[in-house]
C-alpha positions as CSV (number, residue, x, y, z in Angstrom):
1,X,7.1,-5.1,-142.8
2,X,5.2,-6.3,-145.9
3,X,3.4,-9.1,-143.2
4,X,2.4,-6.0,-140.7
5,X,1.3,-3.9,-143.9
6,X,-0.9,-7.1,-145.8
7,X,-2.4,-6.8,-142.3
8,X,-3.3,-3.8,-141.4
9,X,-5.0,-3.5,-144.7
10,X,-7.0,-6.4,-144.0
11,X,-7.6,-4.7,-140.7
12,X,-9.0,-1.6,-142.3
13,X,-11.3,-3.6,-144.9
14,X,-12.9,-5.7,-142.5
15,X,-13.9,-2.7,-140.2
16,X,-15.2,-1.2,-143.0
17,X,-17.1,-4.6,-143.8
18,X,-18.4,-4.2,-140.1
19,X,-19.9,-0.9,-140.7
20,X,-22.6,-2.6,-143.2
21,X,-25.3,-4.9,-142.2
22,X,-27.8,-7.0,-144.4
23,X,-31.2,-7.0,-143.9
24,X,-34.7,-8.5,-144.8
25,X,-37.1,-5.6,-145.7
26,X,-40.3,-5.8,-147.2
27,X,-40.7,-3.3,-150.1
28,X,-43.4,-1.2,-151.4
29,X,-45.7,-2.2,-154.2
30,X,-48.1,0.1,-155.7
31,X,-52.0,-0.5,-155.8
32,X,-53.9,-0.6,-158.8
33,X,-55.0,2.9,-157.9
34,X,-52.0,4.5,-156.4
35,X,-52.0,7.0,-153.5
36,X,-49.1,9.0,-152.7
37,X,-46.7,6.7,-150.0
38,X,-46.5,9.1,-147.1
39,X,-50.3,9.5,-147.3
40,X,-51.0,7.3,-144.1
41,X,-53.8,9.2,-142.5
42,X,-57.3,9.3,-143.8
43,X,-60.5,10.8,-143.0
44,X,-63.3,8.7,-144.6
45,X,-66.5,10.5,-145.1
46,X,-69.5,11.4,-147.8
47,X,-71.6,15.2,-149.2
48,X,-73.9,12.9,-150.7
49,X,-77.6,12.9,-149.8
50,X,-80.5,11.2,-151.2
51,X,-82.3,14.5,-151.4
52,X,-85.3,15.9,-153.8
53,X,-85.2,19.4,-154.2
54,X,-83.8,22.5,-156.1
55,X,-79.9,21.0,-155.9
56,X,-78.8,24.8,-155.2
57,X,-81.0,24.1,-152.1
58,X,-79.8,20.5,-151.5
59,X,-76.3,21.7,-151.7
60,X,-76.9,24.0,-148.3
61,X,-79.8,21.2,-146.4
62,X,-82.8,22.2,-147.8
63,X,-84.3,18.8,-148.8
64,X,-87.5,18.4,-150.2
65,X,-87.6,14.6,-149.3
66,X,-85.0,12.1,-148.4
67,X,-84.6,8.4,-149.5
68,X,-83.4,6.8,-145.7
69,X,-83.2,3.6,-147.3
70,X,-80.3,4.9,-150.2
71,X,-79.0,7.3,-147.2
72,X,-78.9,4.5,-145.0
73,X,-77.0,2.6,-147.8
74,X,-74.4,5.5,-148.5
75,X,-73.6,5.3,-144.6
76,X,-72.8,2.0,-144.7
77,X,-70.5,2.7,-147.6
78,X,-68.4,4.7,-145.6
79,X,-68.2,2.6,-142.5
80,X,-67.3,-0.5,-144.8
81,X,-64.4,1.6,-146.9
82,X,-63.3,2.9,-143.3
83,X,-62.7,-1.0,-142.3
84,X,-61.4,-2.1,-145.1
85,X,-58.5,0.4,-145.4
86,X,-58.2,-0.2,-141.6
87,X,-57.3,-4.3,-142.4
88,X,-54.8,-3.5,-144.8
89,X,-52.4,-2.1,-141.9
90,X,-51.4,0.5,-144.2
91,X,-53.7,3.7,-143.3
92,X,-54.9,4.5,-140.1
93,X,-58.6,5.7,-140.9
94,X,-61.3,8.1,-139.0
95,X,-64.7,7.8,-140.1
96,X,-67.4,10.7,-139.6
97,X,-71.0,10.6,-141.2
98,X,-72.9,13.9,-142.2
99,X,-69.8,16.5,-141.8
100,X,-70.5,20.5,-142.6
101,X,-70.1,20.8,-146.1
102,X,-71.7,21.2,-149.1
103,X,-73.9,18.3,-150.3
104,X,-74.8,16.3,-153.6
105,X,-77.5,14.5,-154.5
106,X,-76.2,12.6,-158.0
107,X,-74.3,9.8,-158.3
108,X,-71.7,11.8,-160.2
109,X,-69.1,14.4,-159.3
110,X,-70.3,17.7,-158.5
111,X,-67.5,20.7,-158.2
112,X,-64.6,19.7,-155.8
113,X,-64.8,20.9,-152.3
114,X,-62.9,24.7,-151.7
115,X,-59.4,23.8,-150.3
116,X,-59.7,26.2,-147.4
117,X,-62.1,24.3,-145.8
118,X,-60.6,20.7,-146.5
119,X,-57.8,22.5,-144.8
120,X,-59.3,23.3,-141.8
121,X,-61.2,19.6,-141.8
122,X,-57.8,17.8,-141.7
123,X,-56.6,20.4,-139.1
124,X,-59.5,19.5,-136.7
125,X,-59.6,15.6,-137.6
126,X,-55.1,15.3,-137.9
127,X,-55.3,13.8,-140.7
128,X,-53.0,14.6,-143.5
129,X,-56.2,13.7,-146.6
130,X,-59.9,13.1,-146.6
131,X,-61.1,10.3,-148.8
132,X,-65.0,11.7,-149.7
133,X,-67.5,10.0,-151.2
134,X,-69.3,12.8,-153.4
135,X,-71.7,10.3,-155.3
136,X,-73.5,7.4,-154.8
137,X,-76.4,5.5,-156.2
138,X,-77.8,1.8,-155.6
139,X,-79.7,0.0,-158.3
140,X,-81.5,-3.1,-158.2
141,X,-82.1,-4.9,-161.4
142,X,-85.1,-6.7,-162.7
143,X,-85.5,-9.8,-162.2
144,X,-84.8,-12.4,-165.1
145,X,-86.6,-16.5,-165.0
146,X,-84.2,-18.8,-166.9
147,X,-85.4,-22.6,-167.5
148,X,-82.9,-24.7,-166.5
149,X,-82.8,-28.6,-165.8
150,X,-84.9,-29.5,-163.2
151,X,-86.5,-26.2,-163.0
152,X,-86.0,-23.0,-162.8
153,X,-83.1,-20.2,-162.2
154,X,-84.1,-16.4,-160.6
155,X,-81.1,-13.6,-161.8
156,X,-81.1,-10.2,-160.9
157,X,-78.2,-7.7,-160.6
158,X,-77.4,-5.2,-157.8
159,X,-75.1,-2.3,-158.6
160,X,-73.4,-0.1,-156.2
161,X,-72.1,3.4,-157.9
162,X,-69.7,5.7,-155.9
163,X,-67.6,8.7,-157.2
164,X,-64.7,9.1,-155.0
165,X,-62.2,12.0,-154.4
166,X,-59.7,11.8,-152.6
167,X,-58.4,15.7,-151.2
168,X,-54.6,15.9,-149.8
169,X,-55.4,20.2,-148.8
170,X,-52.2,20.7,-147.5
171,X,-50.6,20.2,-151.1
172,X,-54.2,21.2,-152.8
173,X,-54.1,18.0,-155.3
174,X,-56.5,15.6,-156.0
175,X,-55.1,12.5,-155.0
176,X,-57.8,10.4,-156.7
177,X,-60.8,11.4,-159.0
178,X,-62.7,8.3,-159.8
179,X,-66.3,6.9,-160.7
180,X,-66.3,3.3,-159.3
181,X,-69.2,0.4,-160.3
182,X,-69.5,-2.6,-158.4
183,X,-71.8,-5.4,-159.9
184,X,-73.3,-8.2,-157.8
185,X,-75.5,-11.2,-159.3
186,X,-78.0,-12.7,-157.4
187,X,-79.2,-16.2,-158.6
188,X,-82.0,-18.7,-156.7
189,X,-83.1,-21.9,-158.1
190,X,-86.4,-23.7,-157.5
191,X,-88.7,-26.1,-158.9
192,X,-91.4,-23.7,-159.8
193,X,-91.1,-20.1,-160.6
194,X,-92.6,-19.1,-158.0
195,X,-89.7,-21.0,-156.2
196,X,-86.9,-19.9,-157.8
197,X,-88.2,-16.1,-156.7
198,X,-88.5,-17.0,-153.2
199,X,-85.2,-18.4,-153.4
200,X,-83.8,-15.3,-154.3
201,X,-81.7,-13.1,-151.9
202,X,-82.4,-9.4,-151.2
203,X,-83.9,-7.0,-148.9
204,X,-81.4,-5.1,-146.6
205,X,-79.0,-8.0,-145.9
206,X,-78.5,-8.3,-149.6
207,X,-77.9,-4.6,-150.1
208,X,-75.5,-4.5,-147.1
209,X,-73.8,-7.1,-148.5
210,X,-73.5,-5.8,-151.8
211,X,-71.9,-2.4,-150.1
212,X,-69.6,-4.4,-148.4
213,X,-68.4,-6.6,-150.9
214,X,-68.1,-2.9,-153.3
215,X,-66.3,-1.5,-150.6
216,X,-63.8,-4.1,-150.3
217,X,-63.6,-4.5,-154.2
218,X,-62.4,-0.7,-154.2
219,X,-60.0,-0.8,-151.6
220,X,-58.3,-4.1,-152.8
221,X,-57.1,-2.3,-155.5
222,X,-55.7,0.8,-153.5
223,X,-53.8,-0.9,-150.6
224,X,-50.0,-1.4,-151.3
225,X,-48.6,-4.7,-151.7
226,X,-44.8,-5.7,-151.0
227,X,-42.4,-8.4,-151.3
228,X,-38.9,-9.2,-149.3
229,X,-35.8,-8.7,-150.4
230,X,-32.3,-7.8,-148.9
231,X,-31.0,-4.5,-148.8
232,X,-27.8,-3.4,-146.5
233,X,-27.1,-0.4,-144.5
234,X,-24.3,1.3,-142.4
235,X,-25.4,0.2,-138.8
236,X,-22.0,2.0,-137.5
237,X,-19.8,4.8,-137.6
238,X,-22.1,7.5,-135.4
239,X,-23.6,6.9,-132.1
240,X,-26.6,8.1,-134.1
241,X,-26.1,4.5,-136.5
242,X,-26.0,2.6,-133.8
243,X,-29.1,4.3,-132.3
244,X,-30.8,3.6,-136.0
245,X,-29.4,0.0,-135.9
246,X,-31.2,-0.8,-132.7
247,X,-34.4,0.7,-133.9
248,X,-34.4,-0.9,-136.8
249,X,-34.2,-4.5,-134.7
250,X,-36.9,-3.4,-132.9
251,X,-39.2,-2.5,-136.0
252,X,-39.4,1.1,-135.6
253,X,-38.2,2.2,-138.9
254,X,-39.5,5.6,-138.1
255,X,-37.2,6.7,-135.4
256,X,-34.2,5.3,-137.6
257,X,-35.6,7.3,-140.7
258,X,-35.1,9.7,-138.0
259,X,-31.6,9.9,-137.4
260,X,-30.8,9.2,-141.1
261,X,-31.7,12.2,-142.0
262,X,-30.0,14.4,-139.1
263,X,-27.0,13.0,-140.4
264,X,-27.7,13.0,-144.1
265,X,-28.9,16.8,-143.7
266,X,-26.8,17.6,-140.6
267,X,-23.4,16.6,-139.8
268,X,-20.3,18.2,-140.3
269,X,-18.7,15.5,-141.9
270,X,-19.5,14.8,-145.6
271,X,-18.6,11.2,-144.9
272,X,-21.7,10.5,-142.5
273,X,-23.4,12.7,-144.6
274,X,-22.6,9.9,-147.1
275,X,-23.6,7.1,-144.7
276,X,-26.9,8.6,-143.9
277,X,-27.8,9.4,-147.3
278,X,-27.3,6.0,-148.4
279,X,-29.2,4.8,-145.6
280,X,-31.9,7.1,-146.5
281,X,-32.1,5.6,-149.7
282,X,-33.4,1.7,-148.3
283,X,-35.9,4.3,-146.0
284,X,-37.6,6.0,-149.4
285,X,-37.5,2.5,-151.0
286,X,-38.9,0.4,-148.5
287,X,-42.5,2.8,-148.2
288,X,-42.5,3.4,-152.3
289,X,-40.9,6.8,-152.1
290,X,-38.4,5.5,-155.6
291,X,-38.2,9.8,-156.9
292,X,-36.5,10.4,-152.7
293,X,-34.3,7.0,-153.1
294,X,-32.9,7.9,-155.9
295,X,-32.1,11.6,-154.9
296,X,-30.4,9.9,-151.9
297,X,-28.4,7.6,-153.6
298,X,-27.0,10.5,-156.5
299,X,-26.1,12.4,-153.3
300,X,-24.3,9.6,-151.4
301,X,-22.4,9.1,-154.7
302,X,-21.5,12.2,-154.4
303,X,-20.0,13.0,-151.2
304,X,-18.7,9.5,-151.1
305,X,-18.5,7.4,-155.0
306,X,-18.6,3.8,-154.0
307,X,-19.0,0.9,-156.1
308,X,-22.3,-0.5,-154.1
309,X,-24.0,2.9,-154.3
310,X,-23.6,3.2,-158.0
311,X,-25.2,-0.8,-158.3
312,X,-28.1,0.9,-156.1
313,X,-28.9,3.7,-158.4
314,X,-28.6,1.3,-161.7
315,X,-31.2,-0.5,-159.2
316,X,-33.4,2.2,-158.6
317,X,-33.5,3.8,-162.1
318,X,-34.1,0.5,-163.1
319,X,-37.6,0.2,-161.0
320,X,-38.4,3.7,-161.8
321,X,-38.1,2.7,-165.5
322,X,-40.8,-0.1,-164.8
323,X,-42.8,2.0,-162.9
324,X,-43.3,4.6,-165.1
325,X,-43.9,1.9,-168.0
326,X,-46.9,0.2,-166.3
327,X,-48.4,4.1,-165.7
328,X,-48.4,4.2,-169.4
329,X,-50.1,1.4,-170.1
330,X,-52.8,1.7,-167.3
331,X,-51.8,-1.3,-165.0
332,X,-51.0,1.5,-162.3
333,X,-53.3,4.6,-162.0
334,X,-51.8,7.5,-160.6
335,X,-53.9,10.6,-161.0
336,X,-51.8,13.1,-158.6
């Protein structure tokens, strides 16, 4: 009898061991300049125009004059941000250039756009947030002669200034609120200095470059970054686990997030309620959502206390704890 019992309990632990399965996930890492995680769709555009005029006037298209060169450069600006965001894999971007709202002609922030009609831009673009260029400026340095061995050195110094917003309307916040400066030295050397000035880049394909290189400068320190690690979930239990376990094999983490939280939210058993709140919790992690994890793994705890979950919370408050610390000091800026 004690034989059959030893067993049976060794039955009953390894089909519990069955339920869970490892896996490699990559998880989120917060930018320099931190968006919100689920903000995935963006509408990149810009108000700014390189107008002369009464700004009351410029704000509603009455321009005086119009720099096309600057305009030009502003354009290019947002085409550059739109591909750069694109080649992160992270956002899927729509770019639009001269859209129907109110303009500026500074490079610095005029008054934010009214959230009524952000709303009904994201509506008619389906996009959850619209990244907006509301300033801009270009400057081209003078040009400095330096005698060096054998010669001469030319140095100048393009600048691209752009204020950025960044509108989420459906939760009317600010999701970033930011004056960016990207510098860019030129140098060309030459025997004479005559030389050394012909030697120095510019004209447009120096300015284009410049924009680029800005663009690419300010988007490197938005995009998320991850790393691997191994987590474990409950691949069965509920057809709807083995449904999420397949998905997850294929890559679509979506539909599984999916089915987690029917059951998490839905069933009438508190123990898959348990199983798909845990799960839920290696969801919120893996895309940066760390406040959601942890409220999912307090709630598995709850409905079902296990050892594993309780390591996963220490975990999670643990990486919050860091989180928060690096907001403090400024390596992370969060302005939502």
């Amino acid at each position: 009898m004690k034989r059959c019992l030893i067993f049976l309990s060794a039955g009953v632990l390894l089909l519990s061991s069955c339920q869970i399965r490892k896996v490699s996930v990559d998880l989120y890492v917060p930018g320099k300049i931190e968006y919100p995680p689920e903000l995935r769709t963006l509408l990149v555009t810009s108000r700014y125009v390189p107008a002369t005029g009464v700004y009351e006037d410029v704000q509603w298209g009455g321009y005086e004059s119009v720099d096309s060169v600057k305009w030009k450069l502003s354009e290019a600006l947002v085409d550059s941000l739109g591909k750069e965001l694109v080649r992160g894999n992270h956002f899927l971007v729509k770019v639009r250039h001269n859209p129907r709202m109110l303009k500026n002609n500074t490079a610095g922030f005029p008054e934010p756009q009214p959230w009524e009609g952000m709303t009904e831009l994201i509506k008619k673009e389906f996009v959850q947030g619209v990244l907006l260029i509301e300033g801009f400026d270009y400057g081209t340095g003078p040009v400095s002669i330096l005698p060096v061995s054998g010669g001469f050195l030319a140095r100048r110094t393009d600048s691209v200034t752009m204020a950025v917003r960044v509108y989420e309307p459906l939760k009317r916040r600010l999701v970033e609120d930011s004056v960016f400066c990207f510098n860019k030295i030129f140098e060309g050397a030459g025997t004479s200095r005559e030389a050394a000035l012909q030697a120095l880049p510019g004209g447009p394909l120096g300015a284009y470059w410049v924009i680029g290189a800005a663009a690419a400068g300010y988007v490197g320190q938005v995009l998320p970054g991850s790393y691997p690690e191994k987590r474990t979930f409950y691949q069965r239990g509920d057809s709807l686990l083995l449904v999420a376990d397949t998905a997850i094999k294929k890559g679509n983490w979506n539909r599984a997030e999916a089915k987690w939280t029917y059951l998490a939210y839905r069933s009438k058993d508190s123990s898959l309620q348990a199983l798909g709140s845990y799960n839920m919790v290696l969801a919120c992690e893996r895309d940066g959502r760390l406040n959601q994890a942890l409220g999912f793994a307090r709630r598995s705890e709850r409905l079902k206390p296990d050892r594993k979950t309780r390591e996963y919370i220490a975990l999670l408050e643990k990486k919050m704890n860091a989180y928060q610390e690096k907001i403090k000091k400024g390596d992370i800026i969060r302005n939502w």
